[in-house]
PDB file of N, CA, C and O in Angstrom:
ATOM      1  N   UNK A   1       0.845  -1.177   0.000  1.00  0.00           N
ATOM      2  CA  UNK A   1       0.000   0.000   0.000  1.00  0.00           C
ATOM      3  C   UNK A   1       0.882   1.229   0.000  1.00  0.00           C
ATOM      4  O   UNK A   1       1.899   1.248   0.693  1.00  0.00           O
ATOM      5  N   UNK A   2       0.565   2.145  -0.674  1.00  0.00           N
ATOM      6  CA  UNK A   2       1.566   3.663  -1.132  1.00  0.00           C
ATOM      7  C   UNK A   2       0.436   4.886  -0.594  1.00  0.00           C
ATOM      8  O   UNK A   2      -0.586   5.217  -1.196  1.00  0.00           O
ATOM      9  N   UNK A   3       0.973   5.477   0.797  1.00  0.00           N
ATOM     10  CA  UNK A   3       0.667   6.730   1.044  1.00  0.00           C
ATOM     11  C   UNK A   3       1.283   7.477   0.881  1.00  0.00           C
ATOM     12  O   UNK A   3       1.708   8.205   1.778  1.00  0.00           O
ATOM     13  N   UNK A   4       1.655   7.615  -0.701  1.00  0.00           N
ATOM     14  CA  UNK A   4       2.445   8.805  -1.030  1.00  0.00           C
ATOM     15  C   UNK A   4       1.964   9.398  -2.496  1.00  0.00           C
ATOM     16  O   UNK A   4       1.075   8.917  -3.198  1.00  0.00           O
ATOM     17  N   UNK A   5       2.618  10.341  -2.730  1.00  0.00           N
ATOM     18  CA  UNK A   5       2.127  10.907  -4.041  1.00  0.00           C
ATOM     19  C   UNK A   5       3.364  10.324  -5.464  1.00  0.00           C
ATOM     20  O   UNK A   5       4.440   9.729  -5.407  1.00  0.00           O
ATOM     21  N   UNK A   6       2.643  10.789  -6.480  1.00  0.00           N
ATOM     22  CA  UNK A   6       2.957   9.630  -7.797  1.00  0.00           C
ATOM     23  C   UNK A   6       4.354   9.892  -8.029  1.00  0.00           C
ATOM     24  O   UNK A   6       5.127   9.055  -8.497  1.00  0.00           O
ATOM     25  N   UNK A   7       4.817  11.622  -7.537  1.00  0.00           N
ATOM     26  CA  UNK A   7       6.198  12.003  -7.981  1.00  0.00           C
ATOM     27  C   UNK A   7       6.810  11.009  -6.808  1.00  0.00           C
ATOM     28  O   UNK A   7       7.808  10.334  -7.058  1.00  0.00           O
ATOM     29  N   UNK A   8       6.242  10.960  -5.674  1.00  0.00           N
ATOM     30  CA  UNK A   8       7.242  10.599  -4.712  1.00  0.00           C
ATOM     31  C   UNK A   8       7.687   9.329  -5.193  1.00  0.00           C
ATOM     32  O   UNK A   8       8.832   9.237  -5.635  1.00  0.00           O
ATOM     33  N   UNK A   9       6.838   8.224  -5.160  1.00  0.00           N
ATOM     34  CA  UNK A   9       6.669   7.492  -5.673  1.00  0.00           C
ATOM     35  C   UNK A   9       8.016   6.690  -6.823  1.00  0.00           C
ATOM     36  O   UNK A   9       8.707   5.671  -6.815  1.00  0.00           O
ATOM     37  N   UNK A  10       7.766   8.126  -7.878  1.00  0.00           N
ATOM     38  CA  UNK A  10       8.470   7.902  -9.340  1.00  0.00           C
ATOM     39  C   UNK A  10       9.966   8.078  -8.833  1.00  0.00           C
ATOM     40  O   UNK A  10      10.937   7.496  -9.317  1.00  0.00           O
ATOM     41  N   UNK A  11       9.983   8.809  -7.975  1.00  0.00           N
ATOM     42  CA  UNK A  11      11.715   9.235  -7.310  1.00  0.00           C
ATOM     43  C   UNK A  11      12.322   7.862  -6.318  1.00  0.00           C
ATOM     44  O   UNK A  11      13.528   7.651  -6.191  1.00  0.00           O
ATOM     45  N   UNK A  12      11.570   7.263  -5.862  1.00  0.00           N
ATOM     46  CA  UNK A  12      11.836   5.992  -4.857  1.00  0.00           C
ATOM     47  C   UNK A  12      11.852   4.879  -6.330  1.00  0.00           C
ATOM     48  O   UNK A  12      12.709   4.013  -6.153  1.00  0.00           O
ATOM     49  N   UNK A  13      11.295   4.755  -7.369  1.00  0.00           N
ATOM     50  CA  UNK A  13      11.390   3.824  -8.297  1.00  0.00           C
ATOM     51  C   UNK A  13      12.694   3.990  -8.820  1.00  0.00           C
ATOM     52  O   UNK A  13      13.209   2.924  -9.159  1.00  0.00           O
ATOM     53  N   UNK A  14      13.472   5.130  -9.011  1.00  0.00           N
ATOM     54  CA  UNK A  14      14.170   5.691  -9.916  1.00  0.00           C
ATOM     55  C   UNK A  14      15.272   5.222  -9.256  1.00  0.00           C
ATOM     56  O   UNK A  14      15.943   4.405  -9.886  1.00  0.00           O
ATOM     57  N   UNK A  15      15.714   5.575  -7.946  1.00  0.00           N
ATOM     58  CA  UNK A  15      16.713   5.418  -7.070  1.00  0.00           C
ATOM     59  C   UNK A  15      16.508   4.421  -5.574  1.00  0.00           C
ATOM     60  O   UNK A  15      16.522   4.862  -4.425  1.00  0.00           O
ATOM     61  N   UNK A  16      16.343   3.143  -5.945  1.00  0.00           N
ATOM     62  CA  UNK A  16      15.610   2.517  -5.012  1.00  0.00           C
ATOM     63  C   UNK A  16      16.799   2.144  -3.725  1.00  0.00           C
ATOM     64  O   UNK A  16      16.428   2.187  -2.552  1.00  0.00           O
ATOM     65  N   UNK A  17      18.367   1.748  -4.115  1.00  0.00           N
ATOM     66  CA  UNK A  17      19.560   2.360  -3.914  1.00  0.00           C
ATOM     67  C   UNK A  17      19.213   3.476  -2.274  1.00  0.00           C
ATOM     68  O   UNK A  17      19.665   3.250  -1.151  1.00  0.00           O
ATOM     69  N   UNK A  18      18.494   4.385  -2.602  1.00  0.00           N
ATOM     70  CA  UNK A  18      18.799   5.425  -1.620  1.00  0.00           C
ATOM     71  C   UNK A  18      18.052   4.778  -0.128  1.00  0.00           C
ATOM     72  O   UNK A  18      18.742   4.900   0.884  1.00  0.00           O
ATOM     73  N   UNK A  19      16.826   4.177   0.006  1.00  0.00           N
ATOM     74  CA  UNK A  19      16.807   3.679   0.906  1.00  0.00           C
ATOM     75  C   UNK A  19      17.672   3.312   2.015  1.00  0.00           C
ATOM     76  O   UNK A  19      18.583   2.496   1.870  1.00  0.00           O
ATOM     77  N   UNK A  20      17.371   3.990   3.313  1.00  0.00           N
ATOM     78  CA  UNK A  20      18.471   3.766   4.237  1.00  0.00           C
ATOM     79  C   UNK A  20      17.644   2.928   5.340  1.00  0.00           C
ATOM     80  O   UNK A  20      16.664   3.445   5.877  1.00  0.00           O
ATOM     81  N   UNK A  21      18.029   1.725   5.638  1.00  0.00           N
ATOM     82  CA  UNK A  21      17.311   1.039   6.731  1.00  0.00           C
ATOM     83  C   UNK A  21      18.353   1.526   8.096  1.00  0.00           C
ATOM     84  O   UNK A  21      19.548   1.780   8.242  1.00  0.00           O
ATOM     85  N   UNK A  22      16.871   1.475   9.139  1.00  0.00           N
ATOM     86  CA  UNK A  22      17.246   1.561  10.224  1.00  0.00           C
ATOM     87  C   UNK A  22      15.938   1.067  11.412  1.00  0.00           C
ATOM     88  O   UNK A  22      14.902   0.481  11.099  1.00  0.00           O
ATOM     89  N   UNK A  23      16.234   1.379  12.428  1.00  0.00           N
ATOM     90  CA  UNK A  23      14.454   0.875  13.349  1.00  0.00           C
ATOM     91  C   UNK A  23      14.029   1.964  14.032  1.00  0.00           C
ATOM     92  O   UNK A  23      14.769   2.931  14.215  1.00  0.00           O
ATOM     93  N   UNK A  24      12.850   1.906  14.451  1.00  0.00           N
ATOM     94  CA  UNK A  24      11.986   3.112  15.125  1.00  0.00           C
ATOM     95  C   UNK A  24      12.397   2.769  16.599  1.00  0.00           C
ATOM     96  O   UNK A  24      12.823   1.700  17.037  1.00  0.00           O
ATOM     97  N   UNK A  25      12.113   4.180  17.376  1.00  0.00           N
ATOM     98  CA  UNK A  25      13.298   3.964  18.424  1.00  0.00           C
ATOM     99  C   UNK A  25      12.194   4.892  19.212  1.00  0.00           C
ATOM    100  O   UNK A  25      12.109   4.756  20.433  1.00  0.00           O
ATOM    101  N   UNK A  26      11.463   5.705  18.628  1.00  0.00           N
ATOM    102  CA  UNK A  26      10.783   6.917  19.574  1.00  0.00           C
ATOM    103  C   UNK A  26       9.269   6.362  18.677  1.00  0.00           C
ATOM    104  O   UNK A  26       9.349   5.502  17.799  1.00  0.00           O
ATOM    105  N   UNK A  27       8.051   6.958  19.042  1.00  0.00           N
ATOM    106  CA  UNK A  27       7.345   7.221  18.334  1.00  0.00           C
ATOM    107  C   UNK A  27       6.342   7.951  19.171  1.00  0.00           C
ATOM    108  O   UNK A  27       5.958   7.720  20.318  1.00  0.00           O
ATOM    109  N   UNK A  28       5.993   8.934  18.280  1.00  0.00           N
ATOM    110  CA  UNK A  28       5.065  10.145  18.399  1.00  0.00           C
ATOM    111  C   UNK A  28       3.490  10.042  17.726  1.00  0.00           C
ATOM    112  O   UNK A  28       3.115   9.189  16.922  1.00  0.00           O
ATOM    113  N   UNK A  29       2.602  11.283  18.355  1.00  0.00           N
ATOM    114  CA  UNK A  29       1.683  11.431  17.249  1.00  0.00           C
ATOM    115  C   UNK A  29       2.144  12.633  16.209  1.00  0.00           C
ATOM    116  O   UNK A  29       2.302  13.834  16.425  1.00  0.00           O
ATOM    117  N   UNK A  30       2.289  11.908  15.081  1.00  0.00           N
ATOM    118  CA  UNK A  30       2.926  12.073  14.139  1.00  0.00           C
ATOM    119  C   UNK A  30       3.950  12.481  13.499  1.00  0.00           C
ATOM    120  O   UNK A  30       4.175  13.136  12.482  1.00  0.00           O
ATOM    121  N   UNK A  31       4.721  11.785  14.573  1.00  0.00           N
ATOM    122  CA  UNK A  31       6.157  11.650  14.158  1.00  0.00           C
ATOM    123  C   UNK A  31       7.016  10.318  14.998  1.00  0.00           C
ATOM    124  O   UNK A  31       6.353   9.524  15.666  1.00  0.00           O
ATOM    125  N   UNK A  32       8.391  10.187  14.896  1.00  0.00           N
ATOM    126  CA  UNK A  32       9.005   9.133  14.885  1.00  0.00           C
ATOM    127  C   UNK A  32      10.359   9.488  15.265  1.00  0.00           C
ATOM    128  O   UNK A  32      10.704  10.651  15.053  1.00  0.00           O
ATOM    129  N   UNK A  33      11.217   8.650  15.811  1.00  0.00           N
ATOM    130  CA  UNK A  33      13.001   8.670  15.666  1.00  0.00           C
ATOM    131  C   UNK A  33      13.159   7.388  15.014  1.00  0.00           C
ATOM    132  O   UNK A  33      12.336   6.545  15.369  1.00  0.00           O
ATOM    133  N   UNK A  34      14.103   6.988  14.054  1.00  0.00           N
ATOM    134  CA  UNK A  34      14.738   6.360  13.343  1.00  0.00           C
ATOM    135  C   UNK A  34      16.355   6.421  13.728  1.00  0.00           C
ATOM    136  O   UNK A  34      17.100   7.400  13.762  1.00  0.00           O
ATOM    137  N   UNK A  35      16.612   5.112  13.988  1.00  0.00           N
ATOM    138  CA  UNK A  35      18.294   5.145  14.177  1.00  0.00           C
ATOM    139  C   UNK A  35      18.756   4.171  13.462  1.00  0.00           C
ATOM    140  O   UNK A  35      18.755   2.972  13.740  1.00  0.00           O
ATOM    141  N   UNK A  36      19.267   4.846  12.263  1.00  0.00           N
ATOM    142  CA  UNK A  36      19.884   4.292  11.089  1.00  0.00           C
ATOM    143  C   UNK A  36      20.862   3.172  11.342  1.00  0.00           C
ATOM    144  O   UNK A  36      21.443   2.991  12.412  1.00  0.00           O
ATOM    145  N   UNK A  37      20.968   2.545  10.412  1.00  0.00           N
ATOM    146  CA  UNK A  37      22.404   1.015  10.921  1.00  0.00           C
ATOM    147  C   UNK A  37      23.609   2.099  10.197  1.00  0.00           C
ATOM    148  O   UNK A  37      24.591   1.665   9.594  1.00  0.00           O
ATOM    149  N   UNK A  38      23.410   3.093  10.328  1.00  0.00           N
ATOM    150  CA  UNK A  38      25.169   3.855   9.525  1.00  0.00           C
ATOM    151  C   UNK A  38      25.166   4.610  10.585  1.00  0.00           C
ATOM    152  O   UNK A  38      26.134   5.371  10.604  1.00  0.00           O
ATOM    153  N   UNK A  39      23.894   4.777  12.190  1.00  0.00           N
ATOM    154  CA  UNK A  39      24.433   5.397  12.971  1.00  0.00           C
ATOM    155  C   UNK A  39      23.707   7.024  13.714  1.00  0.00           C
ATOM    156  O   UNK A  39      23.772   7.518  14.840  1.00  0.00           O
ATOM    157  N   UNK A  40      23.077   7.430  12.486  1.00  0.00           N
ATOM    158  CA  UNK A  40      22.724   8.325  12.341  1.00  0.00           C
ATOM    159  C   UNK A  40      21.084   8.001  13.127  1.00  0.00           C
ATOM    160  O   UNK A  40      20.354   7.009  13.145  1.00  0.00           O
ATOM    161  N   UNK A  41      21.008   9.048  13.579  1.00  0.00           N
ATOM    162  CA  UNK A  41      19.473   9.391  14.216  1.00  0.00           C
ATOM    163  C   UNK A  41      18.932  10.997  13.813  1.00  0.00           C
ATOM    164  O   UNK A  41      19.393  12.125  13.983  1.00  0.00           O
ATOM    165  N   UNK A  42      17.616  10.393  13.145  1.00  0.00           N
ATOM    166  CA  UNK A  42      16.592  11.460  12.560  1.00  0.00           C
ATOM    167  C   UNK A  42      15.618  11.637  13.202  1.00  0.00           C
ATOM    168  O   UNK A  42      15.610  10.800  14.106  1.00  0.00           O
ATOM    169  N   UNK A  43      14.562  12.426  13.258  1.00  0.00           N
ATOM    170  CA  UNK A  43      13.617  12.746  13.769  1.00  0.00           C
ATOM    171  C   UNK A  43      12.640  13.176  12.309  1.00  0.00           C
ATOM    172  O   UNK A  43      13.010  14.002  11.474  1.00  0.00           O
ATOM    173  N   UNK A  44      11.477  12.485  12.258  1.00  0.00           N
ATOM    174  CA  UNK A  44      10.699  12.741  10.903  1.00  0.00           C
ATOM    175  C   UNK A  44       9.145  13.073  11.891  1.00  0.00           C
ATOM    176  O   UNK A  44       8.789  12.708  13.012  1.00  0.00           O
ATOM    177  N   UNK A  45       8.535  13.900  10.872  1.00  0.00           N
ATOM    178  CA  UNK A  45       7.088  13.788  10.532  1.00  0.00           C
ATOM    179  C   UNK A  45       6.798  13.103   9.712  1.00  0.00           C
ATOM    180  O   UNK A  45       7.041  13.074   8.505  1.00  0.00           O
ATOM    181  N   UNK A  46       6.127  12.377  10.514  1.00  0.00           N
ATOM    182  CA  UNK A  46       5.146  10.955   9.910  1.00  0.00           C
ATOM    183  C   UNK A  46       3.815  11.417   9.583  1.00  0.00           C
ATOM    184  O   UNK A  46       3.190  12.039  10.442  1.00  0.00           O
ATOM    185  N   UNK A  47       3.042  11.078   7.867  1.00  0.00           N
ATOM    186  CA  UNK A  47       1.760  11.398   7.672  1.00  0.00           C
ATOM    187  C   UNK A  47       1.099  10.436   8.016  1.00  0.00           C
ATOM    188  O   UNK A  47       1.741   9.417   7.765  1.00  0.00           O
ATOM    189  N   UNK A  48       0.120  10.211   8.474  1.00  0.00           N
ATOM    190  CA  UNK A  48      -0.662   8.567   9.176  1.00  0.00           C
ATOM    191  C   UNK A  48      -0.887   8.017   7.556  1.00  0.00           C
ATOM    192  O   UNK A  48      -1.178   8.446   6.440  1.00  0.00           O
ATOM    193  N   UNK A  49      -0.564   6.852   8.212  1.00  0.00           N
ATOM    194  CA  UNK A  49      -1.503   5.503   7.593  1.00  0.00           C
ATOM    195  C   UNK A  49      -2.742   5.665   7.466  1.00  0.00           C
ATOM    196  O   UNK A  49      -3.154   6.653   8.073  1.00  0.00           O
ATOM    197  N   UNK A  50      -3.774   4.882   6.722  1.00  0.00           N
ATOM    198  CA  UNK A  50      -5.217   4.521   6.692  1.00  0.00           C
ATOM    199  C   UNK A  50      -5.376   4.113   7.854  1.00  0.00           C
ATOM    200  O   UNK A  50      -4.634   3.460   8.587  1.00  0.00           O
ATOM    201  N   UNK A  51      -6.799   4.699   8.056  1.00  0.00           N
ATOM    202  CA  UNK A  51      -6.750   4.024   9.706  1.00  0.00           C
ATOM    203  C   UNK A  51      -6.583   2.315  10.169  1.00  0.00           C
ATOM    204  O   UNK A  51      -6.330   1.821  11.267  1.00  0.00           O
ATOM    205  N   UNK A  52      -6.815   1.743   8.961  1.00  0.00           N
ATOM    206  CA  UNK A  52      -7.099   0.260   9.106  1.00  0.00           C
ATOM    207  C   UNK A  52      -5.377  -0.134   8.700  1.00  0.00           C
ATOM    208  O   UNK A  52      -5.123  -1.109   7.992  1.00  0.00           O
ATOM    209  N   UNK A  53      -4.329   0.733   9.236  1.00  0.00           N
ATOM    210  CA  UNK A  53      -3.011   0.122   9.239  1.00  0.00           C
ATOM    211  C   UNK A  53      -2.436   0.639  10.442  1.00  0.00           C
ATOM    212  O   UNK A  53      -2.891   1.627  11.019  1.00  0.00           O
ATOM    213  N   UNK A  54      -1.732   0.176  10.715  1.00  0.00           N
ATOM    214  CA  UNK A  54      -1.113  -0.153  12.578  1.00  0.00           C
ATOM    215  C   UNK A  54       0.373  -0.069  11.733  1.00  0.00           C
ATOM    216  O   UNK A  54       0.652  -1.048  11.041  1.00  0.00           O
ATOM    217  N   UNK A  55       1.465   1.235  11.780  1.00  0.00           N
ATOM    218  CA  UNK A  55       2.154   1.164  11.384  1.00  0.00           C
ATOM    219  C   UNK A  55       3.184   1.902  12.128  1.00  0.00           C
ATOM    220  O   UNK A  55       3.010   2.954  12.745  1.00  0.00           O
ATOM    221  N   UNK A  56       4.349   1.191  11.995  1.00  0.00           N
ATOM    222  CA  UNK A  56       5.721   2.386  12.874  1.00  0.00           C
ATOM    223  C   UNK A  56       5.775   2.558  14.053  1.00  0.00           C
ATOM    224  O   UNK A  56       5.861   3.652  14.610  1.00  0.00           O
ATOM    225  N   UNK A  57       5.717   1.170  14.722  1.00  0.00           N
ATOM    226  CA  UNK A  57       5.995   0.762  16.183  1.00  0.00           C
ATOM    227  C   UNK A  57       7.258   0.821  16.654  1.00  0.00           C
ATOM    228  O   UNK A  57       8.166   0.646  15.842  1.00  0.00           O
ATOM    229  N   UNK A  58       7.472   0.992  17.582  1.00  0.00           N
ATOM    230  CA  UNK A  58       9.123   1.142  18.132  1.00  0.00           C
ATOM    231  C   UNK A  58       9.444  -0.106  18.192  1.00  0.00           C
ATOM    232  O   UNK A  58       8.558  -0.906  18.494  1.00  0.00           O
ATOM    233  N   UNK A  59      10.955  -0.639  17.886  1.00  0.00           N
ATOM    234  CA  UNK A  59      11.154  -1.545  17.943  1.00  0.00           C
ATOM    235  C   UNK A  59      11.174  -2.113  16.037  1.00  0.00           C
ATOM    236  O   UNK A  59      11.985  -2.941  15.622  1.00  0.00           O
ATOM    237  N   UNK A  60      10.350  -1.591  15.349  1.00  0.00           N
ATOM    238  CA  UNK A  60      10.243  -2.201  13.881  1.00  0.00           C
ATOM    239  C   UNK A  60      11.313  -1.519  13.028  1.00  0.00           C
ATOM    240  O   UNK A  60      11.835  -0.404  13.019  1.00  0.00           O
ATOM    241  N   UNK A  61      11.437  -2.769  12.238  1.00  0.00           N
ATOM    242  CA  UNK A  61      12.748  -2.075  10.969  1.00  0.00           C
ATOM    243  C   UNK A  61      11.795  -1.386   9.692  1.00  0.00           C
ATOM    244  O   UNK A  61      10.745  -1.570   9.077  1.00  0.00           O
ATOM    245  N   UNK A  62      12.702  -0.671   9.755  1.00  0.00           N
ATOM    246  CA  UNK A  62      12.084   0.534   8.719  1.00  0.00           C
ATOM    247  C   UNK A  62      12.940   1.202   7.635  1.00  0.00           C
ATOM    248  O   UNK A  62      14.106   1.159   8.029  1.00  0.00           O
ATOM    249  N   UNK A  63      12.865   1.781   6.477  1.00  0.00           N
ATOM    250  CA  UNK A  63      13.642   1.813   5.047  1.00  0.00           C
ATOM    251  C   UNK A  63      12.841   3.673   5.248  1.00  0.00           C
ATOM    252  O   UNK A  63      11.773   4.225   5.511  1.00  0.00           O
ATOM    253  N   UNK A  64      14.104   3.941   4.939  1.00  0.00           N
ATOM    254  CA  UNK A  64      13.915   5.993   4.741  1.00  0.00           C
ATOM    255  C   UNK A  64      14.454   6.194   3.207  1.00  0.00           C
ATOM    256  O   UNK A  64      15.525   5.681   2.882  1.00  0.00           O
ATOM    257  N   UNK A  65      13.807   6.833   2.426  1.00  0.00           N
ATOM    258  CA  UNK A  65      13.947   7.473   1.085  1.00  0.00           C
ATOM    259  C   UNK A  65      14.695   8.984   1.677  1.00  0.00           C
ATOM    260  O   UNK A  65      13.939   9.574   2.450  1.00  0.00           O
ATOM    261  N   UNK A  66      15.666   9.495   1.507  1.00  0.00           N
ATOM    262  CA  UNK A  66      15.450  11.141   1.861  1.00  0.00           C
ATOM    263  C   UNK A  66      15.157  11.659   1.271  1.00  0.00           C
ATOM    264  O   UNK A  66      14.479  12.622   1.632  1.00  0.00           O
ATOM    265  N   UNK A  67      15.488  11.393  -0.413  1.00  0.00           N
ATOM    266  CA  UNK A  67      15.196  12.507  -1.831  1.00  0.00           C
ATOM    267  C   UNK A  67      13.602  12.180  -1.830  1.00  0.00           C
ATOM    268  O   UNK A  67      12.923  13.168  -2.112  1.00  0.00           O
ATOM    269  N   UNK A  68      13.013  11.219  -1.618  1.00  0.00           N
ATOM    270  CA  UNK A  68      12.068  10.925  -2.087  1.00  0.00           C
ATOM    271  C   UNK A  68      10.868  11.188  -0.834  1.00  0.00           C
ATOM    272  O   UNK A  68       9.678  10.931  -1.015  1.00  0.00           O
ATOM    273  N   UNK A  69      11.318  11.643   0.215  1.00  0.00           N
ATOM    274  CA  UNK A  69      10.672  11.537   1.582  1.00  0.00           C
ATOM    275  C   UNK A  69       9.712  10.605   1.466  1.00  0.00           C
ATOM    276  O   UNK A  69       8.681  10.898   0.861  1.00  0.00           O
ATOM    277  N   UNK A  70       9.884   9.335   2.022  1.00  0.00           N
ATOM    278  CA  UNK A  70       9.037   8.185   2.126  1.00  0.00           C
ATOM    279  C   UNK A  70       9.630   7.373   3.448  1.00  0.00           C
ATOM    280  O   UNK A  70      10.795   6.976   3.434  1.00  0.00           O
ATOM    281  N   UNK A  71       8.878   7.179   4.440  1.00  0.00           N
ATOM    282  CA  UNK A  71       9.139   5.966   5.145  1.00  0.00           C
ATOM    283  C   UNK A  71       8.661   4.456   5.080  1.00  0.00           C
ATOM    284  O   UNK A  71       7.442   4.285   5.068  1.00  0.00           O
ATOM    285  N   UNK A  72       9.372   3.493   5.043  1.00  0.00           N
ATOM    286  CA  UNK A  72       8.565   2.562   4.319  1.00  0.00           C
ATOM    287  C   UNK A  72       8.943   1.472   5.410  1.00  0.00           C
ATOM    288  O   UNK A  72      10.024   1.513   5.998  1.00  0.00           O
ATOM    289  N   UNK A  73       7.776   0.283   5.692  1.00  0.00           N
ATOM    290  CA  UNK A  73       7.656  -0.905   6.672  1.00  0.00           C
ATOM    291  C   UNK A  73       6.691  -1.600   6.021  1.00  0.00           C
ATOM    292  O   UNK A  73       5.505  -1.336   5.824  1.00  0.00           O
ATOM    293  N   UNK A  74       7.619  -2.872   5.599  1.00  0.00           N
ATOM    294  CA  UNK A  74       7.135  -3.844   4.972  1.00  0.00           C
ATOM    295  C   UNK A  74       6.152  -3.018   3.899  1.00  0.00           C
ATOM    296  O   UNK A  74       6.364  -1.819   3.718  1.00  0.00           O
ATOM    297  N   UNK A  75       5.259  -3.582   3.318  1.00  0.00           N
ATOM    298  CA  UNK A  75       4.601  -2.982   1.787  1.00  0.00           C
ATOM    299  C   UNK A  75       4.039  -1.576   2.558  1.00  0.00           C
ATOM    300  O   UNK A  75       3.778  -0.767   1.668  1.00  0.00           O
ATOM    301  N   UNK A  76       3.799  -1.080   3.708  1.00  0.00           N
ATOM    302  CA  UNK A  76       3.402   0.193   3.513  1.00  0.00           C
ATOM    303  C   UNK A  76       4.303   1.578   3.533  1.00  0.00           C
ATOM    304  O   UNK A  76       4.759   1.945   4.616  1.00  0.00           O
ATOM    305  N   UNK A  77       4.527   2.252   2.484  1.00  0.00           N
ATOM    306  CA  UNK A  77       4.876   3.139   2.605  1.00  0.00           C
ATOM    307  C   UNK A  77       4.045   4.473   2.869  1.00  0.00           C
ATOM    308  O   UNK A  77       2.930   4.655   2.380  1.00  0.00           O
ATOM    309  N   UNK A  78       4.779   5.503   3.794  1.00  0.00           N
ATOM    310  CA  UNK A  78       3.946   6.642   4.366  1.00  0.00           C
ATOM    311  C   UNK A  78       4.932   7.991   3.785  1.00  0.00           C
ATOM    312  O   UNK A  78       6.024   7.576   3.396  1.00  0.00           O
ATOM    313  N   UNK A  79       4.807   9.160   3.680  1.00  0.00           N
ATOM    314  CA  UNK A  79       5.287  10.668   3.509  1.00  0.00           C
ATOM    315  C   UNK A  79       5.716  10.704   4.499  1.00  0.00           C
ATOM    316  O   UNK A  79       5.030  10.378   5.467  1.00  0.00           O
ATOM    317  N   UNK A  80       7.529  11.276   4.697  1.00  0.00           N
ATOM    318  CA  UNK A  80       7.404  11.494   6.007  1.00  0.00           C
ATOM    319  C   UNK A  80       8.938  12.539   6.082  1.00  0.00           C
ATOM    320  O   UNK A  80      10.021  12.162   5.634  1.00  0.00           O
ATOM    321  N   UNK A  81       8.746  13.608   6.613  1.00  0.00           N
ATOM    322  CA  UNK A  81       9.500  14.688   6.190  1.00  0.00           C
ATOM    323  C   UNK A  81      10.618  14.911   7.434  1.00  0.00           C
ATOM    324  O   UNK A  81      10.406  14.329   8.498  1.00  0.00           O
ATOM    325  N   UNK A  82      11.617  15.626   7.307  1.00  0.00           N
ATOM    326  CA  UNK A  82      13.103  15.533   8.225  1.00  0.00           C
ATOM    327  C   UNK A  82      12.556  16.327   9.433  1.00  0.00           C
ATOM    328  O   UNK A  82      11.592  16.904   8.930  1.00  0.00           O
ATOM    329  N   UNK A  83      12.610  16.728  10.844  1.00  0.00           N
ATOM    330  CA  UNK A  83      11.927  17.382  11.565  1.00  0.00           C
ATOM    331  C   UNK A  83      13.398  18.365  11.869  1.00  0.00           C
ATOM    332  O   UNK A  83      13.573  19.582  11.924  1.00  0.00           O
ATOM    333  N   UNK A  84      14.114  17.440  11.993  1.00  0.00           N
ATOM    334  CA  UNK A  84      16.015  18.408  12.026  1.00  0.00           C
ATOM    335  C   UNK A  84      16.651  17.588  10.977  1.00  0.00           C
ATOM    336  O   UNK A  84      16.201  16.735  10.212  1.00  0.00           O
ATOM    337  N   UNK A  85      18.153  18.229  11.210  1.00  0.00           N
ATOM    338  CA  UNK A  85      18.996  17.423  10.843  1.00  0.00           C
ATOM    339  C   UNK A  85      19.611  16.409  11.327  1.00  0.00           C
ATOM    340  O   UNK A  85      19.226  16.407  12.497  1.00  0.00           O
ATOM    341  N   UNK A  86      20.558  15.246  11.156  1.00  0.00           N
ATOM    342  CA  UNK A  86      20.689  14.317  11.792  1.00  0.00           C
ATOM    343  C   UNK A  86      21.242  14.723  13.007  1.00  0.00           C
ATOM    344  O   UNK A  86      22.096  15.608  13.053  1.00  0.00           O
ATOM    345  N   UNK A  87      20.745  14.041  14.168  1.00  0.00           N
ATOM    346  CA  UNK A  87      20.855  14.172  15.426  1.00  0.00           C
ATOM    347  C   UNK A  87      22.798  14.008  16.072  1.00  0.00           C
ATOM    348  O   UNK A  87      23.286  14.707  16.960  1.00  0.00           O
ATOM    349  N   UNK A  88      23.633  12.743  15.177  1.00  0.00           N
ATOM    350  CA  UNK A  88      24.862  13.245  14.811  1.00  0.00           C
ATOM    351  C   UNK A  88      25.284  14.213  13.959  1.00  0.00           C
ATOM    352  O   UNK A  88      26.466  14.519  14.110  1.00  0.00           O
ATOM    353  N   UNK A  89      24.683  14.797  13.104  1.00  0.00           N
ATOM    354  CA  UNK A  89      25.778  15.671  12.242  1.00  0.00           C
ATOM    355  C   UNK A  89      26.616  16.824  13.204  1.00  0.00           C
ATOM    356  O   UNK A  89      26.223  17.508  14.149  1.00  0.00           O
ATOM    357  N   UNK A  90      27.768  16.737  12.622  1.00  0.00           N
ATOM    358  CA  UNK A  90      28.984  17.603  12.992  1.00  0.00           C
ATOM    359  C   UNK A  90      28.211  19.165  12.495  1.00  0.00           C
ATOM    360  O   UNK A  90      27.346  19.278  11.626  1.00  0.00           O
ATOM    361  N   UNK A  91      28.674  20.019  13.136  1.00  0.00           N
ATOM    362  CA  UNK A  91      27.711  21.319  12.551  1.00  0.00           C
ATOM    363  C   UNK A  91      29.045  21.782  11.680  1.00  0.00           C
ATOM    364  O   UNK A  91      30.236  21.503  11.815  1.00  0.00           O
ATOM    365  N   UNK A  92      28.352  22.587  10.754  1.00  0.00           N
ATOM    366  CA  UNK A  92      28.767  23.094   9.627  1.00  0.00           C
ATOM    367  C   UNK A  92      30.022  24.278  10.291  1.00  0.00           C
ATOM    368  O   UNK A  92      29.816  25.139  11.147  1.00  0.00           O
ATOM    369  N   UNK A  93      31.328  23.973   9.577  1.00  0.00           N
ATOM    370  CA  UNK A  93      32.082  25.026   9.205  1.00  0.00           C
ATOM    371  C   UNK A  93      32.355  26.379   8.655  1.00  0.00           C
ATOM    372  O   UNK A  93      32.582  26.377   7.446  1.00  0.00           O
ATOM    373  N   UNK A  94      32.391  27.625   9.296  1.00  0.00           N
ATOM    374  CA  UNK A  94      32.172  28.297   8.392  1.00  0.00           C
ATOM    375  C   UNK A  94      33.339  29.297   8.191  1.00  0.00           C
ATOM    376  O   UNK A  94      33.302  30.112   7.270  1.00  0.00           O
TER     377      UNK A  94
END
């Protein structure tokens, strides 16, 4: 099932590659932490599921698009946008 729109969609087909797995670690109403297996921890807004899907439990492995903003668990994918930047990143040099 795809809760996303057709571009998003066409950008996750294109570069399927970008998917970064990691597991849900926090979860919010409507939103999430993800802690990537490269390390990294995000914080996203999550758009809900249909109500008749139970999705993005803590504890579950989960696949992040960034170009494509998609969070995806098992066949459902949801929209789900950066809330910061990664919770490791080194801050910028200037």
């Amino acid at each position: 099932m795809f809760a996303v729109s057709a571009a998003q969609l066409a950008i996750a087909k294109r570069a399927p590659e970008a998917f970064r797995d990691g597991i849900v670690t926090e979860r919010g109403v409507g939103s999430c932490v993800i802690d990537f297996l490269d390390g990294t921890i995000v914080a996203l807004r999550v758009f809900e599921a249909p109500a008749d899907k139970q999705c993005f439990s803590v504890g579950e492995p989960v696949a992040f698009h960034d170009e494509a903003q998609i969070l995806a668990e098992h066949e459902l994918w949801i929209s789900a946008r950066l809330l910061v930047r990664p919770i490791d990143s080194e801050p910028a040099v200037g």
